[in-house]
Short mmCIF file of the C-alpha atoms (twelve columns), coordinates in Angstrom:
data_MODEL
# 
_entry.id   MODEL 
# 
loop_
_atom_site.group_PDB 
_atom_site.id 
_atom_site.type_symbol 
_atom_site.label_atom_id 
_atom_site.label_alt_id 
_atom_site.label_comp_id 
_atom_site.label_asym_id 
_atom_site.label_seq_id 
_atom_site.Cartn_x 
_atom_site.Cartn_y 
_atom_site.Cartn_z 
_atom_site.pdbx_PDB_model_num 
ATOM 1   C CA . UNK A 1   -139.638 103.264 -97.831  1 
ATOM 2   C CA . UNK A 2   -142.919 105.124 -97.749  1 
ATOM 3   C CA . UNK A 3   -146.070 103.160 -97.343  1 
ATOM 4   C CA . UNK A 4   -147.290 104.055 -100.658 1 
ATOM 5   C CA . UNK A 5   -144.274 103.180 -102.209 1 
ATOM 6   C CA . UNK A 6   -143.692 99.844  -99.843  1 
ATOM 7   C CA . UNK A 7   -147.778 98.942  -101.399 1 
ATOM 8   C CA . UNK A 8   -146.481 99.235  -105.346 1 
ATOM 9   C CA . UNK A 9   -143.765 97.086  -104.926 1 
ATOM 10  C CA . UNK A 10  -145.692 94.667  -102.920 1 
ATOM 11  C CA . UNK A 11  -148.286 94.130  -105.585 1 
ATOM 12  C CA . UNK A 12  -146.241 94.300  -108.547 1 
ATOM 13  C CA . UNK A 13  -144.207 91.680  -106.687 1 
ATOM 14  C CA . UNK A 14  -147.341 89.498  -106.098 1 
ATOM 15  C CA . UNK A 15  -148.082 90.013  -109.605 1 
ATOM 16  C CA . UNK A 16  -144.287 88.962  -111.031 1 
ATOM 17  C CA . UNK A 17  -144.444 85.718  -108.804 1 
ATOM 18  C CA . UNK A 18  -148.066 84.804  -108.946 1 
ATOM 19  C CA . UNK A 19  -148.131 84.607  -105.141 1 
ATOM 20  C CA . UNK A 20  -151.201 86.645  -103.206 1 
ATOM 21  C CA . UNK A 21  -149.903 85.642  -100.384 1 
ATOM 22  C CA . UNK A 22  -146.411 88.097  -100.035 1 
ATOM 23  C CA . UNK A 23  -147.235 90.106  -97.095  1 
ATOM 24  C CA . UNK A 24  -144.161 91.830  -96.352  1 
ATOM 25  C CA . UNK A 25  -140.652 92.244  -97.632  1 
ATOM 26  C CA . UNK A 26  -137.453 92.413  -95.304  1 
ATOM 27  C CA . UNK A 27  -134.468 94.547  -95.506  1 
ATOM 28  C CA . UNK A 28  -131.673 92.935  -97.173  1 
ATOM 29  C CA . UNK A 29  -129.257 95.901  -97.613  1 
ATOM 30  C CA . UNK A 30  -128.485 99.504  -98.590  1 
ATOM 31  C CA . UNK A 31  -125.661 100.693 -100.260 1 
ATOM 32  C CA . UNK A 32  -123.922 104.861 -101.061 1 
ATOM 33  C CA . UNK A 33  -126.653 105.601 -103.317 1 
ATOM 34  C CA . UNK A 34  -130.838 105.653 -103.075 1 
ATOM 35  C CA . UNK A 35  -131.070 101.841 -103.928 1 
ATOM 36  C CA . UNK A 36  -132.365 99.659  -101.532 1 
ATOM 37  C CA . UNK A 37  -132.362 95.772  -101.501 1 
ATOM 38  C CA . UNK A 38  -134.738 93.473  -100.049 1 
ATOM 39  C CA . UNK A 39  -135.415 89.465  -99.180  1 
ATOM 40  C CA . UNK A 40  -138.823 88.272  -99.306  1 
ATOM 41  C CA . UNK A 41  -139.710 84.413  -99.272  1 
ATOM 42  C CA . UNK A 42  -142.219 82.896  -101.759 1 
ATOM 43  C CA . UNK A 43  -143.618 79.273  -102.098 1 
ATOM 44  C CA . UNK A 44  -140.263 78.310  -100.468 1 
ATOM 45  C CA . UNK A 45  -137.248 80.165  -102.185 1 
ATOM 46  C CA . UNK A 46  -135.956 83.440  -101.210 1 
ATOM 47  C CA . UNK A 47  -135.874 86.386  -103.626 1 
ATOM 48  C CA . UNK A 48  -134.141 89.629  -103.723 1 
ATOM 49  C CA . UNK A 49  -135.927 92.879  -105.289 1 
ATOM 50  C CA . UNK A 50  -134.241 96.048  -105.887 1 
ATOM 51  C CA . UNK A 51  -135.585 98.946  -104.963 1 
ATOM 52  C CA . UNK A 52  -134.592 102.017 -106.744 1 
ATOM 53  C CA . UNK A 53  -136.652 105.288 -106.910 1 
ATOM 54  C CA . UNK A 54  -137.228 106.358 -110.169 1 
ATOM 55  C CA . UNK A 55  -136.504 110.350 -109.636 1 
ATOM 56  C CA . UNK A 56  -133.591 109.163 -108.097 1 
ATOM 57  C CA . UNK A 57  -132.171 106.421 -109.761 1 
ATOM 58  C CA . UNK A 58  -131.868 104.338 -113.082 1 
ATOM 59  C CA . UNK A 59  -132.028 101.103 -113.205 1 
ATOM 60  C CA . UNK A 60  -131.128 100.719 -117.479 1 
ATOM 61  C CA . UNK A 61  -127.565 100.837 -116.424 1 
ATOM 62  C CA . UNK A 62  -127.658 97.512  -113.787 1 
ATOM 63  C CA . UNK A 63  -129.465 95.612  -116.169 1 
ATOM 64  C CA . UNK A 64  -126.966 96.150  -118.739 1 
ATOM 65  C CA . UNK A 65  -124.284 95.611  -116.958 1 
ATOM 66  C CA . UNK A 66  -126.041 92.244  -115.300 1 
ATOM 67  C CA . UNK A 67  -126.871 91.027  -118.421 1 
ATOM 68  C CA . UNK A 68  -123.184 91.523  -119.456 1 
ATOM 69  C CA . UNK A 69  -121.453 89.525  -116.503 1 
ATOM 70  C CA . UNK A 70  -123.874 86.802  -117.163 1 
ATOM 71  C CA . UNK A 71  -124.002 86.333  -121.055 1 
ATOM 72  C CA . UNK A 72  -119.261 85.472  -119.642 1 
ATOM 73  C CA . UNK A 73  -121.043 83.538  -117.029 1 
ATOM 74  C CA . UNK A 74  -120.007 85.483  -114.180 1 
ATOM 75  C CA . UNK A 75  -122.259 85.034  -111.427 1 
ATOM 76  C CA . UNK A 76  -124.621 88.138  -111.540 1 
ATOM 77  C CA . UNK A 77  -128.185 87.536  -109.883 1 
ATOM 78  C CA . UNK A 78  -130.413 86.167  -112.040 1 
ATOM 79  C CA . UNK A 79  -133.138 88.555  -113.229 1 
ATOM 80  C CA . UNK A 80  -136.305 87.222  -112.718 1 
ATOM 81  C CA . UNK A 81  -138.917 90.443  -113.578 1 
ATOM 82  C CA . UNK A 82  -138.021 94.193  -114.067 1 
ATOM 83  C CA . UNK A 83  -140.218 96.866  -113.877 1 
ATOM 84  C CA . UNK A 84  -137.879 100.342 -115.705 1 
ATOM 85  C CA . UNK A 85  -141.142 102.746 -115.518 1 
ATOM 86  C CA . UNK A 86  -141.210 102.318 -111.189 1 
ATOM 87  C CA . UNK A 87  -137.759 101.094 -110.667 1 
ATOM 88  C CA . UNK A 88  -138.401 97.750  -109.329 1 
ATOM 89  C CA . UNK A 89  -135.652 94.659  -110.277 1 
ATOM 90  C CA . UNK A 90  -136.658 91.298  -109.053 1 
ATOM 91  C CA . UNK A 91  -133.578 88.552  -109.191 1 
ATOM 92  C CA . UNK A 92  -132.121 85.778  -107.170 1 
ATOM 93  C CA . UNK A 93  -130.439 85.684  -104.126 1 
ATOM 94  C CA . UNK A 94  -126.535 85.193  -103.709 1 
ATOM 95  C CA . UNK A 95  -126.891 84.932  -100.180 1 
ATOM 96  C CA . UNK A 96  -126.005 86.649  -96.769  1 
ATOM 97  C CA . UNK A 97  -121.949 86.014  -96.876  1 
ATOM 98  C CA . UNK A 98  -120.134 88.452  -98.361  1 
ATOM 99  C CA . UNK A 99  -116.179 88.331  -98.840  1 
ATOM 100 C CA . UNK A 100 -115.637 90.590  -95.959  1 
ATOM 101 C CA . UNK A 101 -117.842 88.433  -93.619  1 
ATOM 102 C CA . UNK A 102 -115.650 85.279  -95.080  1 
ATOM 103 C CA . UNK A 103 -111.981 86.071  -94.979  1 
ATOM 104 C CA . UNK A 104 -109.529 85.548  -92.597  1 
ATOM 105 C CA . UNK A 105 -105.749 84.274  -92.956  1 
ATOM 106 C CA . UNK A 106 -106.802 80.810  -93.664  1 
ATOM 107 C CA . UNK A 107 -109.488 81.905  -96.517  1 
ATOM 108 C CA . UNK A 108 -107.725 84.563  -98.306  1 
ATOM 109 C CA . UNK A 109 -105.868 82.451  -100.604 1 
ATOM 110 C CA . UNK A 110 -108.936 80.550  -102.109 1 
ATOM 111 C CA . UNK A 111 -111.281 83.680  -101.897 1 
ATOM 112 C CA . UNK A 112 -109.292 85.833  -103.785 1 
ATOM 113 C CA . UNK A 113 -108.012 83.278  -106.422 1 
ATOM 114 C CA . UNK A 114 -111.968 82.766  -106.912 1 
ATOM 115 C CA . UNK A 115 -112.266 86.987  -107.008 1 
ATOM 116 C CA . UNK A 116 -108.959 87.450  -109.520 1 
ATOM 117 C CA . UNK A 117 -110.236 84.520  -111.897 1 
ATOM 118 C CA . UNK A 118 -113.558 86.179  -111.998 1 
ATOM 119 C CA . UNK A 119 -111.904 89.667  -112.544 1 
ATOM 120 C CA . UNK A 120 -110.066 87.965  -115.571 1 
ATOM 121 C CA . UNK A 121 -112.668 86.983  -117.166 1 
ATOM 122 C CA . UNK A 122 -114.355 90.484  -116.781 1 
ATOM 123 C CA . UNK A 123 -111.301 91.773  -118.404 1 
ATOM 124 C CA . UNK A 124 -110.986 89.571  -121.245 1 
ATOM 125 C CA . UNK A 125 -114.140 88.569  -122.288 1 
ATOM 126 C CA . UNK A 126 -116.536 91.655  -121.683 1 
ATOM 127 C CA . UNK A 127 -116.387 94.338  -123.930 1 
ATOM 128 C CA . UNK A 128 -116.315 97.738  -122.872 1 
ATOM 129 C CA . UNK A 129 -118.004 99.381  -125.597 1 
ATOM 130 C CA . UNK A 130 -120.947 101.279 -124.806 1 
ATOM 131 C CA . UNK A 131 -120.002 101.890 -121.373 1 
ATOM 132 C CA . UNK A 132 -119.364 105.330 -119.880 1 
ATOM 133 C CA . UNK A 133 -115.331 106.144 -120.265 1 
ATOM 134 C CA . UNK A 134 -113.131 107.070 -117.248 1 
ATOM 135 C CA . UNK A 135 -111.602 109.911 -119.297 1 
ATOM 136 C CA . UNK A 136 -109.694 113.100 -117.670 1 
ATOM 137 C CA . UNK A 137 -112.666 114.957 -117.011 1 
ATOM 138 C CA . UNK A 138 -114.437 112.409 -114.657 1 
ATOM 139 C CA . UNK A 139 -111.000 111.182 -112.786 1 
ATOM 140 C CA . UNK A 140 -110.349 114.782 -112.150 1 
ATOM 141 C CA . UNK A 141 -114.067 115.254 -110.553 1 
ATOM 142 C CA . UNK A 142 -113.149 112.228 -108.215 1 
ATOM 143 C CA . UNK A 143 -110.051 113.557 -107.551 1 
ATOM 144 C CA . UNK A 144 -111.322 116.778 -106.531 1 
ATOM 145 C CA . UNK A 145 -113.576 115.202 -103.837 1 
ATOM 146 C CA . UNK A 146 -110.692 114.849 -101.669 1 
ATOM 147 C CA . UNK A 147 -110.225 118.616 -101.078 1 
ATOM 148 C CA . UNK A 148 -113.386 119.768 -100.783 1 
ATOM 149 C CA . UNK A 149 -114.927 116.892 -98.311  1 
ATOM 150 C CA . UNK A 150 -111.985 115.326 -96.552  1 
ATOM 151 C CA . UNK A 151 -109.631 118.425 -96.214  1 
ATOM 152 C CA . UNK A 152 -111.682 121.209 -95.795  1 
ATOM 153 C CA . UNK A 153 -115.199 120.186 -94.368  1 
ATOM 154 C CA . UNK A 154 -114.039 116.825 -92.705  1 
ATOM 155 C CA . UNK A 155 -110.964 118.449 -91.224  1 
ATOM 156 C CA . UNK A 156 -111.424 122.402 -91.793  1 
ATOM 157 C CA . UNK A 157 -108.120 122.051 -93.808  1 
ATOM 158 C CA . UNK A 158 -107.809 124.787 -96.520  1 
ATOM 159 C CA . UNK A 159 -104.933 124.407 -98.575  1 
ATOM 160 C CA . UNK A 160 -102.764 127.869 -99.735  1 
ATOM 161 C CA . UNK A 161 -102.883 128.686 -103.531 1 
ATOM 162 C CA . UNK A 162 -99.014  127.068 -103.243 1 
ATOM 163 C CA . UNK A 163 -100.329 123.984 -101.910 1 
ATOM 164 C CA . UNK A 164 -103.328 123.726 -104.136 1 
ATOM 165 C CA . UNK A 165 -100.606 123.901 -107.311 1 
ATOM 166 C CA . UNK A 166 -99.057  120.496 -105.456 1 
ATOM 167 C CA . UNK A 167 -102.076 119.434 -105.575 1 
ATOM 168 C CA . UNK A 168 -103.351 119.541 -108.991 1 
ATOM 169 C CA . UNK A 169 -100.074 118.858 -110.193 1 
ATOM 170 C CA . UNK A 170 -99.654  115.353 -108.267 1 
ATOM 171 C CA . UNK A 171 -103.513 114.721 -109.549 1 
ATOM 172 C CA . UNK A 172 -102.258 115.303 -113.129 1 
ATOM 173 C CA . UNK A 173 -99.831  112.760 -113.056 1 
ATOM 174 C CA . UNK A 174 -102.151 110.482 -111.288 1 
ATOM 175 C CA . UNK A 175 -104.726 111.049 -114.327 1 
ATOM 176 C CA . UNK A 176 -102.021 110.647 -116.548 1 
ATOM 177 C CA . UNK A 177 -101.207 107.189 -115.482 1 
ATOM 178 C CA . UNK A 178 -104.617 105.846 -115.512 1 
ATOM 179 C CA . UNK A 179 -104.890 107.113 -118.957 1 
ATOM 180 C CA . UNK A 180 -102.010 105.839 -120.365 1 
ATOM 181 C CA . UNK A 181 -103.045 101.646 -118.833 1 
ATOM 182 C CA . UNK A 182 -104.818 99.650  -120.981 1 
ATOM 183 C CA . UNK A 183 -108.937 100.449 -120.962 1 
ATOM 184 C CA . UNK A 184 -111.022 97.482  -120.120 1 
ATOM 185 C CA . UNK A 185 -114.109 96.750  -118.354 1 
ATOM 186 C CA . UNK A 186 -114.123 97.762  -115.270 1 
ATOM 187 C CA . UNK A 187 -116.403 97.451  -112.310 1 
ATOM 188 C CA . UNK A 188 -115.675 100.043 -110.520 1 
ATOM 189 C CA . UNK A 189 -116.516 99.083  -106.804 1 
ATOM 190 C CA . UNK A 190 -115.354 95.849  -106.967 1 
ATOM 191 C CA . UNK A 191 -114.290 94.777  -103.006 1 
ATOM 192 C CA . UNK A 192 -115.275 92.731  -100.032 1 
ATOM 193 C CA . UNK A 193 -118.583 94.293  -99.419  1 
ATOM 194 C CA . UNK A 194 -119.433 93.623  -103.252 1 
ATOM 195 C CA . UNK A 195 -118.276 90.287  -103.485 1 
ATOM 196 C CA . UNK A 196 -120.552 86.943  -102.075 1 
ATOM 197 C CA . UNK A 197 -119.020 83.324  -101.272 1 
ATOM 198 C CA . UNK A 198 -121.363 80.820  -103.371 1 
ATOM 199 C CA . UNK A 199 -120.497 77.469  -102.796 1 
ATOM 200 C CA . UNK A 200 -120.829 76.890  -106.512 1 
ATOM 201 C CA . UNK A 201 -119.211 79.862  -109.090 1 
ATOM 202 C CA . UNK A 202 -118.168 82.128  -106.762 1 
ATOM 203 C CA . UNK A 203 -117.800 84.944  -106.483 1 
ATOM 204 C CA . UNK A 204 -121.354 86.152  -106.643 1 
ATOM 205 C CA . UNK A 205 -121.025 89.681  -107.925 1 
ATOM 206 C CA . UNK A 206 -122.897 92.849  -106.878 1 
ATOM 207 C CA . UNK A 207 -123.449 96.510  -107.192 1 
ATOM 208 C CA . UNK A 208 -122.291 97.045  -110.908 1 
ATOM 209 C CA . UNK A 209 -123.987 99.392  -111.938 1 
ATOM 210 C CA . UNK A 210 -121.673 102.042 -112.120 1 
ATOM 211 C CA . UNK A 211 -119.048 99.865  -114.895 1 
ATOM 212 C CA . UNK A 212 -116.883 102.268 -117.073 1 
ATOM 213 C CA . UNK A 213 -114.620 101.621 -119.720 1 
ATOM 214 C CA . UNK A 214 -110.996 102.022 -117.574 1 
ATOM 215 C CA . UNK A 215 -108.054 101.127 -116.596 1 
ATOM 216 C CA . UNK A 216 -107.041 97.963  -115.744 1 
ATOM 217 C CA . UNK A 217 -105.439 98.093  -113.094 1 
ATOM 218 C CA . UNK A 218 -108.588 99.829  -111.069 1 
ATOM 219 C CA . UNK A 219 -110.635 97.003  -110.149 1 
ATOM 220 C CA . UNK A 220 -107.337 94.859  -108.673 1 
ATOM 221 C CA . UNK A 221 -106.627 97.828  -106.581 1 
ATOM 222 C CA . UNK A 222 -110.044 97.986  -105.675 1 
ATOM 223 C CA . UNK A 223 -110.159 94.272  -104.178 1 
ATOM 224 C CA . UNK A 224 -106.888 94.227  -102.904 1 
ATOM 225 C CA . UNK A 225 -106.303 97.193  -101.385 1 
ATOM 226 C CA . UNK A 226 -109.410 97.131  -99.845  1 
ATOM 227 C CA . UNK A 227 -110.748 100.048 -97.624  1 
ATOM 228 C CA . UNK A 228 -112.835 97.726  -95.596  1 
ATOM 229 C CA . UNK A 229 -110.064 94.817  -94.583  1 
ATOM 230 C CA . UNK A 230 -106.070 95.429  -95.138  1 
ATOM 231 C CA . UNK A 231 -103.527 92.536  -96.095  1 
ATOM 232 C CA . UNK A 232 -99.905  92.285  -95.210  1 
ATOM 233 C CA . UNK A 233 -98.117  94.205  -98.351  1 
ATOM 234 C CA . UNK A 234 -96.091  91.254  -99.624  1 
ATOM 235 C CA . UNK A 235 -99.464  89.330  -99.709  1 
ATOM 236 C CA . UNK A 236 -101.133 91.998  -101.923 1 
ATOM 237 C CA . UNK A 237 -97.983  92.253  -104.061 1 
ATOM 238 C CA . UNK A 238 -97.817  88.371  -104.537 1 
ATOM 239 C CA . UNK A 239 -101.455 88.346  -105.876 1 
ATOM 240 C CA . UNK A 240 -100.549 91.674  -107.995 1 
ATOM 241 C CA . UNK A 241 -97.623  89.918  -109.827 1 
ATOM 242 C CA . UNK A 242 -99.581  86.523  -110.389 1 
ATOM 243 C CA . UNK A 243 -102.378 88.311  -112.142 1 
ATOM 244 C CA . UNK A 244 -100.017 90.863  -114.213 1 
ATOM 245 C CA . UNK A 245 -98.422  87.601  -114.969 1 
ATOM 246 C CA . UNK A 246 -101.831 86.639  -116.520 1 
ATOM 247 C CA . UNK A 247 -102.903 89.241  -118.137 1 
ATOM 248 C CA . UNK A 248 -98.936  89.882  -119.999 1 
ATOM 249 C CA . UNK A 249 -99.533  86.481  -121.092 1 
ATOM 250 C CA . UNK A 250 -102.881 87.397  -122.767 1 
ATOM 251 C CA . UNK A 251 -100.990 89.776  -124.577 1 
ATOM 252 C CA . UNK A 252 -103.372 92.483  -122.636 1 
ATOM 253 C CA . UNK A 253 -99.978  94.368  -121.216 1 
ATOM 254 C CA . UNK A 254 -96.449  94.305  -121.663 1 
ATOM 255 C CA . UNK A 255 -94.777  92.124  -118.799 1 
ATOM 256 C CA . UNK A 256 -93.033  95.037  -117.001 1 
ATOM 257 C CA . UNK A 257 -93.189  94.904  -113.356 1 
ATOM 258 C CA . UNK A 258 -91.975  98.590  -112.167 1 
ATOM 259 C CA . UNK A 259 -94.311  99.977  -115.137 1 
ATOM 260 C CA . UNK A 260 -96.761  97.613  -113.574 1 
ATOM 261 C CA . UNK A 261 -96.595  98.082  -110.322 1 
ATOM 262 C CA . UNK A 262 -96.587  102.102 -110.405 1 
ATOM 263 C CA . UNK A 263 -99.641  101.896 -112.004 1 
ATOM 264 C CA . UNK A 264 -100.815 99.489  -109.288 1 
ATOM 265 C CA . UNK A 265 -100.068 102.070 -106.820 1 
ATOM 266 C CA . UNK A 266 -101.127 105.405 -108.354 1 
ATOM 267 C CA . UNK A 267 -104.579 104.239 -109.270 1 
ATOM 268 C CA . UNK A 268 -104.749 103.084 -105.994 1 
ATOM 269 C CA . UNK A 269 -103.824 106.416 -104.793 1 
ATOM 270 C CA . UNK A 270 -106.427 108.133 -107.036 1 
ATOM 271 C CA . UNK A 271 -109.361 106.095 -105.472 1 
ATOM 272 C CA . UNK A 272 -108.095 106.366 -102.698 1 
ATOM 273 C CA . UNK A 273 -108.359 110.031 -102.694 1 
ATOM 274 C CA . UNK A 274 -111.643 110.189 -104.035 1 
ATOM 275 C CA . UNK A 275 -113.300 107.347 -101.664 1 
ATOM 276 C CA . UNK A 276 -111.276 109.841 -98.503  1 
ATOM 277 C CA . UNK A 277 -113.344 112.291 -100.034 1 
ATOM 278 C CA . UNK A 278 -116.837 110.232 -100.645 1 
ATOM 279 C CA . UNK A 279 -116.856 108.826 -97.290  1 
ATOM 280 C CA . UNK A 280 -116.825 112.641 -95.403  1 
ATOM 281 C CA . UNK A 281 -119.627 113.835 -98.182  1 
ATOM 282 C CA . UNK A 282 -122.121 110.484 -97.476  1 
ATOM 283 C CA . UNK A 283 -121.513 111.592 -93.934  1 
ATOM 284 C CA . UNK A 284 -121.897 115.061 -93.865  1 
ATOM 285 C CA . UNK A 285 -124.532 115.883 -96.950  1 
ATOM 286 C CA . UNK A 286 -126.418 112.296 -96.807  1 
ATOM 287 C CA . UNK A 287 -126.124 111.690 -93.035  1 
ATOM 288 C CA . UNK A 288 -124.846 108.086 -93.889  1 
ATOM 289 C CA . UNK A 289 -121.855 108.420 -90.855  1 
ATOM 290 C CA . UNK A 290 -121.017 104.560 -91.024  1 
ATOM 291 C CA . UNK A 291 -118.641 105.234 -93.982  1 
ATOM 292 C CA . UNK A 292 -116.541 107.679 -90.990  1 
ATOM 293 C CA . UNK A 293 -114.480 104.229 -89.133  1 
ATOM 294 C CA . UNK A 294 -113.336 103.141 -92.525  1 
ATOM 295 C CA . UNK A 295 -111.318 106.770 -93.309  1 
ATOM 296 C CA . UNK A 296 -108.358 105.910 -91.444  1 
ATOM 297 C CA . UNK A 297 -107.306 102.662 -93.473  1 
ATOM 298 C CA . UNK A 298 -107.639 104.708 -96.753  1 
ATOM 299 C CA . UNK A 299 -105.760 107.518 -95.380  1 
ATOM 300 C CA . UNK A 300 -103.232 104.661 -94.184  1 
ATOM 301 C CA . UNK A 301 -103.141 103.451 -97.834  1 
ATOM 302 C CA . UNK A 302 -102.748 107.355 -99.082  1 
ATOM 303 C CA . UNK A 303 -99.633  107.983 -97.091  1 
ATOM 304 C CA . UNK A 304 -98.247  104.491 -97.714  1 
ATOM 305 C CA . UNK A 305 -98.043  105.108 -101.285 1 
ATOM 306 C CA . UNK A 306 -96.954  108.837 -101.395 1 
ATOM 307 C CA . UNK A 307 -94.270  108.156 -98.904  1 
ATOM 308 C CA . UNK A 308 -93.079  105.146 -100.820 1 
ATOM 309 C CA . UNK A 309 -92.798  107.241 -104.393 1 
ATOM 310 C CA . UNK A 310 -89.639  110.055 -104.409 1 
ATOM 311 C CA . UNK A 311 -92.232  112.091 -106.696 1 
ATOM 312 C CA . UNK A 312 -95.248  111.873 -104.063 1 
ATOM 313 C CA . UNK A 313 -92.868  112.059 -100.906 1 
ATOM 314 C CA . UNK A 314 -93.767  115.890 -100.332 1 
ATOM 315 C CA . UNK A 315 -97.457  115.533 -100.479 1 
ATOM 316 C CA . UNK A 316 -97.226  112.721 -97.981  1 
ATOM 317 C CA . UNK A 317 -95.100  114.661 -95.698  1 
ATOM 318 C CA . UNK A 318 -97.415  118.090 -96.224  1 
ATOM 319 C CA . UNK A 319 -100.797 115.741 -95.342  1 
ATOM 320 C CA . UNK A 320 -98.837  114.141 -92.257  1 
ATOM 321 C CA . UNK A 321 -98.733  117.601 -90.850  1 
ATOM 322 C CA . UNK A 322 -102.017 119.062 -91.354  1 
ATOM 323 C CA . UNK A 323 -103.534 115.681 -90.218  1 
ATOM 324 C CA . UNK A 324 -101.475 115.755 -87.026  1 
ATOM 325 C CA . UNK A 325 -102.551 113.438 -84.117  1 
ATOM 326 C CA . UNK A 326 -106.512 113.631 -85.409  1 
ATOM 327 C CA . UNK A 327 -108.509 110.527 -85.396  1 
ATOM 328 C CA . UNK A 328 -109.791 110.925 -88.823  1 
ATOM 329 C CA . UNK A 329 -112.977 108.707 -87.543  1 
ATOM 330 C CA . UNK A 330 -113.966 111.251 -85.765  1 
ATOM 331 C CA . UNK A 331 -117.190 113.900 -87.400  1 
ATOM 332 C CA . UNK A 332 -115.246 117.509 -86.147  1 
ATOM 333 C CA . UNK A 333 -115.887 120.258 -88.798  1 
ATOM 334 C CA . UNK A 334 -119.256 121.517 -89.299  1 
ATOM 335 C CA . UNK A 335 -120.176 123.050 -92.834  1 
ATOM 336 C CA . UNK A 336 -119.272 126.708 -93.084  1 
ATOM 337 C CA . UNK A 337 -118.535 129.061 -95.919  1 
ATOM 338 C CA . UNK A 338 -115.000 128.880 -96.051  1 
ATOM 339 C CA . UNK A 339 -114.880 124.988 -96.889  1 
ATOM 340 C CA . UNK A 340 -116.012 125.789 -99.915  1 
ATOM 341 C CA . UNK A 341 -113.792 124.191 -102.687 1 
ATOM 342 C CA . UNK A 342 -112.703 125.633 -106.245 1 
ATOM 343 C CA . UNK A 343 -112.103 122.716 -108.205 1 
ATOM 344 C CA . UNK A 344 -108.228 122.243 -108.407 1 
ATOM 345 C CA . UNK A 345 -108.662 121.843 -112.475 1 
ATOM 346 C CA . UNK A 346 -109.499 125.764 -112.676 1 
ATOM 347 C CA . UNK A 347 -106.111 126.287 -110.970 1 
ATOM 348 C CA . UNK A 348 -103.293 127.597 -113.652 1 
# 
């Protein structure tokens, strides 16, 4: 933060807490986009104020979304001043523990019973209405990440107009499936990092500010196929078939398991291929290269899936190959004309 900008907030935070005596703010945390978060004390109790540059960023959405968690009192921060015209949000604190800091082997269990019952009532007892709609057109853009930043400028892979058909056709039926789930709030990033242990209604829940109207199986793949911390497989697919047995009993889905379960695993595979994709592009175009160690569990999760489904096997065994023996962690393909991507959607 500039030192202009660093002075606004300081006084408008002054101003919002009646307290002349805030002299600085610390860094709290950072996230993919231009937000930044930070912790300043006053007259004993710690604060959080969002920081999110106007030309950049817009804060209308968070609030909404905020104010929606907490009128199904879901632990969203408490906002305590907002300022839309400069971008400045001013809310409680949830704390420095976030899921991924908190679970191990013995914590699991209660952590994600905590994160599922919160996801439920998300589900349930949120409408979507008003929200933006993960339709075809904005899966396909995610979708499309994965060529252009993890195949060709991450790995200087560019796929033949044969391959590229495989391509957009095992996209369309990923689409497809989302589509075809039932549409429900969804959170869209909801995982470890986005997730705080309160010792009273946890989870705390963060970074929501980019909620759709989507599928429901998105957000459980999300948090338990995380790309930041991995679980044995019959782990995951115990907590999968405990909360599908929820949700068929609240008459929100049919109780088929295989029906179920693919779409568990597809839309899994479509974020999947679009975070493969996200992480290179926050490296390469944003210069954010922390993202890069995290690429080889989401890969891991990629090929799991495709090799597991007779109508994916092929793509899995065509990415094997090109991939090779790479570490995937590893920066190696510099931008250059030719890793330029044609969206797969303009394909015939």
């Amino acid at each position: 933060m500039d030192k202009k900008r660093e002075q606004q907030l300081l006084n408008w935070l002054r101003n919002a807490l009646n307290d002349a005596e805030i002299k600085r703010i610390e860094a709290a945390s950072s996230d993919a986009s231009f937000r930044r978060y930070y912790r300043l004390r006053s007259r004993g109790s710690a604060f959080i104020v969002m920081d999110a540059p106007p030309a950049q960023e817009d804060i209308n959405p968070w609030l909404e979304v905020n104010r929606r968690l907490r009128a199904v009192s879901l632990s969203a921060p408490e906002v305590l001043a907002h300022n839309r015209q400069d971008g400045f949000v001013l809310m409680g604190d949830l704390g420095t523990v976030n899921y991924l800091d908190a679970l191990n082997a013995d914590s699991a269990d209660l952590l994600y019973r905590d994160a599922l019952n919160a996801l439920y009532g998300m589900q349930l007892r949120i409408r979507p209405s008003g929200l933006p709609v993960y339709d075809e057109g904005r899966l396909q853009a995610e979708l499309d990440l994965f060529p252009e930043w993890f195949l060709g400028r991450h790995l200087g892979i560019v796929p033949s107009a044969s391959e590229r058909l495989i391509l957009k056709r095992m996209f369309q039926k990923l689409v497809s499936s989302a589509l075809e789930q039932p549409q429900v709030f969804v959170h869209r990033d909801y995982h470890s990092r986005n997730l705080m242990q309160l010792a009273n209604g946890n989870p705390g829940i963060i970074d929501f500010q980019d909620a759709v109207k989507g599928p429901v199986t998105y957000d459980l793949v999300s948090l338990l196929r995380d790309c930041y911390i991995e679980w044995p497989q019959a782990q995951v697919m115990g907590y999968v078939n405990q909360y599908r047995d929820r949700l068929a009993k609240a008459g929100l889905i049919e109780d088929r398991e295989l029906r179920f379960k693919r779409w568990f695993d597809w839309m899994g595979l479509q974020r999947h291929l679009k975070v493969l994709g996200i992480f290179c592009r926050l490296h390469y175009r944003d210069g954010k290269s922390q993202y890069l160690k995290d690429l080889p569990l989401t890969l891991k999760y990629v090929l799991d899936v495709a090799a597991g489904n007779r109508e994916l096997g092929p793509f899995a065994e065509w990415l094997r190959d090109k991939i090779g023996d790479r570490d995937v962690s590893q920066a190696s393909v510099e931008a250059s004309p030719e890793h330029q991507h044609e969206p797969l959607a303009e394909l015939g």
